[in-house]
C-alpha positions as CSV (number, residue, x, y, z in Angstrom):
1,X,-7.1,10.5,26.3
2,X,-9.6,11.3,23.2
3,X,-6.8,12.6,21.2
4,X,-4.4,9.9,22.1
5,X,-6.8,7.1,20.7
6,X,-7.6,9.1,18.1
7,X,-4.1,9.9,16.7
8,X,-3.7,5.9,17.2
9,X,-6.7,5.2,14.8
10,X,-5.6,7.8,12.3
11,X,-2.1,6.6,12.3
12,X,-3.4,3.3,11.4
13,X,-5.7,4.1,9.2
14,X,-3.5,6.4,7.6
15,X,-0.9,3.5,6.7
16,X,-3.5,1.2,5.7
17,X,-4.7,3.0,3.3
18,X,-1.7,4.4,2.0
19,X,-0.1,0.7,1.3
20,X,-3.6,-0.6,0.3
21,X,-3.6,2.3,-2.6
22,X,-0.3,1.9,-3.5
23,X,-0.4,-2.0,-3.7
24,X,-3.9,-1.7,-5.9
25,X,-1.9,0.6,-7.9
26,X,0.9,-2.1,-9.0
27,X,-2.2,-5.0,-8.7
28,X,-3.8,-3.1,-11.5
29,X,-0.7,-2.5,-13.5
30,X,1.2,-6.6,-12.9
31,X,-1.0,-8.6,-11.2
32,X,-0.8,-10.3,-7.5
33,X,2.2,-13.0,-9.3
34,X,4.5,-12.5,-12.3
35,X,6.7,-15.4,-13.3
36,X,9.7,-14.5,-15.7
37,X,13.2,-15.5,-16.5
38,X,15.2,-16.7,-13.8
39,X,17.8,-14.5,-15.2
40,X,16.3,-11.7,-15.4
41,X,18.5,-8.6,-13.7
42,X,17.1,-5.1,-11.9
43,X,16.5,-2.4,-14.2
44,X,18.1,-4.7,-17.4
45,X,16.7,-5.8,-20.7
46,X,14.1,-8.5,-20.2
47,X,15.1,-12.1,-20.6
48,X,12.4,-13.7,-23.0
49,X,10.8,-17.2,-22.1
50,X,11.1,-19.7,-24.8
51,X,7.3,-21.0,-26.0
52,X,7.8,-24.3,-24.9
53,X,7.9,-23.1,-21.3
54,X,5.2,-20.8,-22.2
55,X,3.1,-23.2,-23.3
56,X,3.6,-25.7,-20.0
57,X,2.3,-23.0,-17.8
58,X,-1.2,-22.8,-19.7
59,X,-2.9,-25.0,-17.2
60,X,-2.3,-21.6,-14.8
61,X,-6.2,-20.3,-14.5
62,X,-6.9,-23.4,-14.4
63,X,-5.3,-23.3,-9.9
64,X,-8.1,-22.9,-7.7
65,X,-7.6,-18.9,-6.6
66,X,-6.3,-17.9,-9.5
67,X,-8.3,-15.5,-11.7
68,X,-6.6,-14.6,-15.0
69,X,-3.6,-15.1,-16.5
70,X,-2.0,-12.7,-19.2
71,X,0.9,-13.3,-21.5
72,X,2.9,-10.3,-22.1
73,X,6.0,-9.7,-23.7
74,X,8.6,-6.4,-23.1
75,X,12.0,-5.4,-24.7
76,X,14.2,-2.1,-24.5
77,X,13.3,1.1,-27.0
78,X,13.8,4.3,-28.0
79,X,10.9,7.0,-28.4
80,X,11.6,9.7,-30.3
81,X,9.7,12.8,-31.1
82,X,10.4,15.6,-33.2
83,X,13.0,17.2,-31.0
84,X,13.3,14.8,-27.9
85,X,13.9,10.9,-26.8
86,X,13.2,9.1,-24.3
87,X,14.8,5.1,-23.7
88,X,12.3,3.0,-22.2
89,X,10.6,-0.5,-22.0
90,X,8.0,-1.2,-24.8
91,X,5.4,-3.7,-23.3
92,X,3.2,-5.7,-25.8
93,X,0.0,-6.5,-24.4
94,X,-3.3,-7.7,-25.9
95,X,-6.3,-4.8,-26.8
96,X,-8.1,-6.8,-24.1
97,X,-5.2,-5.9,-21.2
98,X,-5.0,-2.3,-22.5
99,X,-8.2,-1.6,-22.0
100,X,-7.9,-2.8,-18.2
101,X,-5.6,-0.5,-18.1
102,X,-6.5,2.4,-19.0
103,X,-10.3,1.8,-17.3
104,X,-8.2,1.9,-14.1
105,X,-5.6,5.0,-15.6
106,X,-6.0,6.0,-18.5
107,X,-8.0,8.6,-20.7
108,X,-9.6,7.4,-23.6
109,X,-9.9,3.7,-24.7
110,X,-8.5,2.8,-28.1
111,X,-10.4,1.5,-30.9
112,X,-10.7,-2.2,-31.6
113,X,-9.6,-1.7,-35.5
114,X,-6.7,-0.1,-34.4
115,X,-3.4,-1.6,-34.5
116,X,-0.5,0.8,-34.9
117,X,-1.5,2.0,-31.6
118,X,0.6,3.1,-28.1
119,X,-0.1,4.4,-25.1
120,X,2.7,6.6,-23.4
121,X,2.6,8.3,-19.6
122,X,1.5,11.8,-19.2
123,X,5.2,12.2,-17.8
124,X,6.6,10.7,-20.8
125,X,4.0,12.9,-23.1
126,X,5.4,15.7,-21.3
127,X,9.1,14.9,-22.0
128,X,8.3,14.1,-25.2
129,X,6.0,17.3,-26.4
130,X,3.3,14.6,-27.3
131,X,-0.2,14.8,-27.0
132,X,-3.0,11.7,-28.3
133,X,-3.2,11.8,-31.6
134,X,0.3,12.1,-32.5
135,X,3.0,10.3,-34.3
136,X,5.9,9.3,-32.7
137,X,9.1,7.1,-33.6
138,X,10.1,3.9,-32.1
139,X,13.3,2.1,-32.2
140,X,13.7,-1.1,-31.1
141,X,17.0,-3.5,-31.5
142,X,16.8,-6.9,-33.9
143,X,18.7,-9.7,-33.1
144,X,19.4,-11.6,-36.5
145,X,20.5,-14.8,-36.8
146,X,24.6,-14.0,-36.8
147,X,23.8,-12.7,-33.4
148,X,23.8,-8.7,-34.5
149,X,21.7,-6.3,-32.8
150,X,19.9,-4.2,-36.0
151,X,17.9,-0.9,-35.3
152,X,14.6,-1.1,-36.8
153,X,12.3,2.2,-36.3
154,X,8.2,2.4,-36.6
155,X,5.8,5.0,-36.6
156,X,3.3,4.5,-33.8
157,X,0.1,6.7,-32.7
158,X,0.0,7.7,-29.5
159,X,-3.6,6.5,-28.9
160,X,-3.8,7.5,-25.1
161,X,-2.4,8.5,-21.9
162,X,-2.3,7.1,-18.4
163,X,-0.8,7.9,-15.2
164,X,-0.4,5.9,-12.1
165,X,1.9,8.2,-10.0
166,X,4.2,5.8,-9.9
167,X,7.7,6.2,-11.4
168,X,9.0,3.3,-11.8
169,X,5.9,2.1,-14.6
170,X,5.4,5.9,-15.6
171,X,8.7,7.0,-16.7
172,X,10.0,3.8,-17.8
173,X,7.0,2.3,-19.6
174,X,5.0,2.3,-23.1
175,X,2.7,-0.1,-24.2
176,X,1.9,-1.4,-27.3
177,X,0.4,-3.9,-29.5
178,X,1.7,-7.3,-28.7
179,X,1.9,-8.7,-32.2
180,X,3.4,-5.0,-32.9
181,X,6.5,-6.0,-31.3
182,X,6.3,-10.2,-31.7
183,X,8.0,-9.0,-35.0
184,X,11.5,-8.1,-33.2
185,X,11.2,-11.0,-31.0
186,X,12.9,-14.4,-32.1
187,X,9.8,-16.7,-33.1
188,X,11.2,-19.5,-30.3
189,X,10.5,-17.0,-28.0
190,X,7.7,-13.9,-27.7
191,X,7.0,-13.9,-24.0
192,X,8.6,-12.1,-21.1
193,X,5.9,-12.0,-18.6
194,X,3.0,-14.1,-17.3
195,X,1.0,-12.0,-15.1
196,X,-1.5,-14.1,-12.7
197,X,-4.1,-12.1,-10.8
198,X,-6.1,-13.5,-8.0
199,X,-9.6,-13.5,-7.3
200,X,-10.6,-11.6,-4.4
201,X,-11.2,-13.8,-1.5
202,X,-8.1,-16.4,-2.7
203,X,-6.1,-17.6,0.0
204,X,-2.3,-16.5,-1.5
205,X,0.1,-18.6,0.3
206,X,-2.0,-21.9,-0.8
207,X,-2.2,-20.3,-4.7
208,X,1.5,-19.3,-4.1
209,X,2.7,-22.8,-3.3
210,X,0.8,-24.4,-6.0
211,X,2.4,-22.2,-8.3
212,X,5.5,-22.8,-7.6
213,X,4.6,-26.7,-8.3
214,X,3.8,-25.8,-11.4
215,X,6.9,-24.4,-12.6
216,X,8.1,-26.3,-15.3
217,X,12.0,-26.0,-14.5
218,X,14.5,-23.6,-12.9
219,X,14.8,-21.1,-15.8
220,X,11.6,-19.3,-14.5
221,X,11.3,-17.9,-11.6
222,X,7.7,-16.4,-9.6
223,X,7.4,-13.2,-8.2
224,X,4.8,-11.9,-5.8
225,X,4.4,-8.2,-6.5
226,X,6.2,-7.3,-3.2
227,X,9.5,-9.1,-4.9
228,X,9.1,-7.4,-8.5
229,X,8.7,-3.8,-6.7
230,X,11.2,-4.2,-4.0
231,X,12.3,-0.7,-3.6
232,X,9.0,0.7,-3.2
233,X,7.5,-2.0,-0.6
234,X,11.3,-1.3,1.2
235,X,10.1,2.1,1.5
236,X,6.7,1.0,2.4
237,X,7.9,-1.1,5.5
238,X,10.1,2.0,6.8
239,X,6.2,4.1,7.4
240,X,5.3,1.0,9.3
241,X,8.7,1.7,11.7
242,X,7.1,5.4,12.2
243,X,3.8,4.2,12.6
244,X,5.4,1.7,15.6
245,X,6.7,4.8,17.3
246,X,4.1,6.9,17.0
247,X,1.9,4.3,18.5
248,X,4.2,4.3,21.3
249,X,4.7,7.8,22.2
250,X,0.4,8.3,22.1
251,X,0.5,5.6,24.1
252,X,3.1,7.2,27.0
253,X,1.0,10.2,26.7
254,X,-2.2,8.9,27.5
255,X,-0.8,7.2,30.3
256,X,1.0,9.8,31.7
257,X,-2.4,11.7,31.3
258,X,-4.3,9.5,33.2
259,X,-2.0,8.9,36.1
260,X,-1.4,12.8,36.3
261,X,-5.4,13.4,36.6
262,X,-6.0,10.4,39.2
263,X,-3.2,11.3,41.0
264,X,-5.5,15.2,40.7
265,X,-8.0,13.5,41.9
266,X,-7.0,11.7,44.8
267,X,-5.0,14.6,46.0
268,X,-7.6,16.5,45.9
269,X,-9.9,14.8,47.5
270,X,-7.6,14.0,50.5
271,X,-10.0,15.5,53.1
272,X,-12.8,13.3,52.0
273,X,-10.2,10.0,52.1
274,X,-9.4,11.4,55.9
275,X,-12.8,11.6,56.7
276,X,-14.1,8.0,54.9
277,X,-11.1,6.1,56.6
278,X,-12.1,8.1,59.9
279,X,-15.6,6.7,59.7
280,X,-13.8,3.1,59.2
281,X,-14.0,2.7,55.2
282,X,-11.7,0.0,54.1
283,X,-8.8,0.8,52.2
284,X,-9.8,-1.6,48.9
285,X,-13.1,0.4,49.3
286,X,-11.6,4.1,49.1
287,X,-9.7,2.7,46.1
288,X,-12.1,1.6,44.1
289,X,-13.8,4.7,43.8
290,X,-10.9,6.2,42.6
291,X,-10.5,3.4,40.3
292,X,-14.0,3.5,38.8
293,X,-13.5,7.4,38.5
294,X,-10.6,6.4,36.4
295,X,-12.7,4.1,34.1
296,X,-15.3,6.4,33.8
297,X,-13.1,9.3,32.1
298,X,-10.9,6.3,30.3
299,X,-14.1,4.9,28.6
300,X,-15.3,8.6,27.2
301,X,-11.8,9.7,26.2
302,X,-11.7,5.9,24.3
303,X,-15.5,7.0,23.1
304,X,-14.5,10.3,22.1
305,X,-11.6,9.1,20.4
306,X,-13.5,6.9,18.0
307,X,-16.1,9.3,17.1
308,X,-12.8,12.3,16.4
309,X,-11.1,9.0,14.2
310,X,-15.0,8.9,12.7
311,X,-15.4,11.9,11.7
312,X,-11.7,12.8,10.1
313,X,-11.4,9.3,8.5
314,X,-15.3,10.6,6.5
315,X,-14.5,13.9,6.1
316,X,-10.9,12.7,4.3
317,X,-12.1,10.7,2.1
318,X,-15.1,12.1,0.9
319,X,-13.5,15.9,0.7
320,X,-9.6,15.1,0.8
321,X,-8.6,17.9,3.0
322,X,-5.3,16.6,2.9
323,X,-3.8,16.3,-0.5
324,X,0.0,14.8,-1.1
325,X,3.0,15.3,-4.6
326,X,2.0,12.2,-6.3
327,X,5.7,12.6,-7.8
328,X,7.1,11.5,-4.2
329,X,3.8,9.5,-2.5
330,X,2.5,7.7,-5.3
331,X,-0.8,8.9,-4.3
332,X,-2.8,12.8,-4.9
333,X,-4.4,12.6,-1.9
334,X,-4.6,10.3,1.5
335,X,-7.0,7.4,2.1
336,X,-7.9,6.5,5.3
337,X,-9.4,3.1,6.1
338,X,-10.5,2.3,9.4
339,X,-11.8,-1.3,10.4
340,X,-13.6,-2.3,13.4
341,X,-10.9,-4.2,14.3
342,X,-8.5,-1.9,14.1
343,X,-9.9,0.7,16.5
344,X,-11.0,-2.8,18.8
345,X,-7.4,-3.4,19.1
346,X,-6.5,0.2,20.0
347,X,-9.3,0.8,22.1
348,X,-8.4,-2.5,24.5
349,X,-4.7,-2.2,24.2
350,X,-5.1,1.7,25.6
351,X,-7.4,0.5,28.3
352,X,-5.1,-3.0,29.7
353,X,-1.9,0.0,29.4
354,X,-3.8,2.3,31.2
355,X,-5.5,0.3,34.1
356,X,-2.2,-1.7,34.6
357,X,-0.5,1.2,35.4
358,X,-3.1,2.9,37.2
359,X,-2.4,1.2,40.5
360,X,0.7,3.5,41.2
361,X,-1.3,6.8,41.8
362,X,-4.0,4.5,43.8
363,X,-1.5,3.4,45.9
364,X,-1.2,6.8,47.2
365,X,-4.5,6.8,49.0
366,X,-2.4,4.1,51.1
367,X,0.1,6.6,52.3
368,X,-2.3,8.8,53.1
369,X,-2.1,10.0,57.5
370,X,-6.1,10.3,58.4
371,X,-5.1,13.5,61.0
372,X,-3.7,15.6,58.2
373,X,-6.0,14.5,55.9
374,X,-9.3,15.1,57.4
375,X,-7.2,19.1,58.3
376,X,-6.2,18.9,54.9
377,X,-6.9,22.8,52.3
């Protein structure tokens, strides 16, 4: 019964935690909303946002919930080093965003005189044979005004590294100045991206629908994070299916555990059920004891289960027995948050399960013939 409850609590803490990470992860990285081009395709170039658009959605941090808004831009590239390359997506933020960043992933801020600056993965680093402090080569395609695409290559500084154990930004993502790469953007248009991140307590469905009011037209679209990082909250809602049947089979077990040892217990003690119905006990009598045995050993396995879920769920986080591949989780190690009413709910839903179907192995005493009872070994 302990373990049951416990295995409950650590399943749902387990999944908790493991979203809550992995969402805080993307938070950091995008924001809670990102509104971009309404034709903007999966795994494409980005689709750029004219300024007069832009400039309607100003008003933004300005929506009650809402608690900053940042203005990014992104376009295709090429890094190149002295003996590899590497496509990927060159995002131009501000020093200001940067600098979230890499308080959150990175390893060393970069200098507010600098401006030739970018700030690579450790897995692109890696591909590329770079390390901070070195040079690197960046190409990125110029439309001109007959509608040509023109290569035009920089030499950038690789400032810093960061590392959020998540593919899809680590292997496909650079960052750079934003007035670095306003220069290969049309001037009518220098924004991909508007970012919106909420405060804490903000109530998202009311911030969502008020931003979607103030959408100027249909050429931009808003994205919660769930919608711009499909694939990995798809993956995300497939542990929640395991979780669902784990629940359920800890649940059978400690059901069947607790009907097998009342069923122990009245069988055993059929001599004594002779001998009380002898003496004239009623039967609702000689089944409540039986019953109150039953919530006595159901209330300290739920007991003991907490303190087991207690003492894991602390000894987890503070000395991560368990570690995971970031390459495939996301995560080094697992987090396990446990709520009060989390383990409430498990603890009442494995005590209605258990006492509803408690009443079968009771209703055994019923069956029971006092003559062979009360001669009963």
């Amino acid at each position: 019964m302990a373990l049951s409850v416990a295995v409950m609590n650590i399943s749902l803490a387990t999944l908790k935690g493991f979203s809550d990470e992995i969402r805080q992860k993307i938070r950091d990285i995008n924001g809670d909303f990102i509104i971009d081009s309404g034709e903007n395709i999966e795994e494409g170039d980005p689709i750029l946002i004219d300024n007069q658009t832009v400039a309607s959605l100003n008003g933004l941090n300005k929506i009650a919930g809402v608690d900053k808004v940042v203005k990014s831009s992104a376009k295709a590239c090429i890094l190149k080093s002295e003996d590899e390359m590497e496509g990927l997506i060159a995002k131009g933020v501000s020093h200001k965003s940067i600098t979230d960043v890499l308080k959150n992933f990175g390893t060393n801020p970069i200098p507010q005189n600098e401006k030739k600056w970018c700030v690579i993965s450790k897995t692109t680093s890696k591909r590329l044979n770079l390390a901070v402090g070195d040079d690197l080569t960046i190409v990125i395609f110029k439309q001109t005004d007959s509608l040509q695409n023109i290569p035009k290559a920089r030499r950038l500084k690789v400032s810093a590294l960061f590392e959020t154990g998540i593919d899809k930004i680590d292997q496909n993502t650079v960052f750079v100045e934003h007035e670095f790469l306003a220069q290969f953007l049309p001037p009518s248009k220098q924004f991909s991206n508007i970012e919106i991140w909420l405060k804490p307590n903000a109530d998202k469905v009311k911030v969502r629908k008020k931003l979607l009011l103030s959408l100027p037209n249909s050429s931009v679209r808003l994205n919660s994070i769930e919608d711009y990082n499909r694939q990995i909250f798809d993956w995300l809602s497939i542990l929640n299916t395991n979780i669902v049947v784990i629940l359920t089979l800890m649940a059978l077990v400690a059901i069947t555990t607790m009907c097998t040892t009342l069923l122990i217990l009245v069988i055993e003690r059929t001599s004594f059920i002779g001998l009380m119905l002898a003496m004239g006990t009623k039967m609702k009598d000689l089944q409540k004891v039986f019953i109150y045995q039953a919530i006595i050993i159901t209330s300290i396995g739920v007991v003991l289960g907490n303190l087991i879920t207690l003492v894991v769920a602390t000894g987890q986080n503070y000395f991560h027995w368990i570690s995971l591949n970031q390459e495939i989780y996301f995560i080094k190690h697992v987090t396990l948050k446990v709520t009060f009413m989390q383990i409430f709910l498990v603890d009442v839903g494995a005590i209605i399960l258990i006492f509803g179907c408690l009443f079968l192995p009771v209703r055994y005493v019923r069956k029971t013939n006092i003559i062979k009872a009360i001669t009963f070994k």
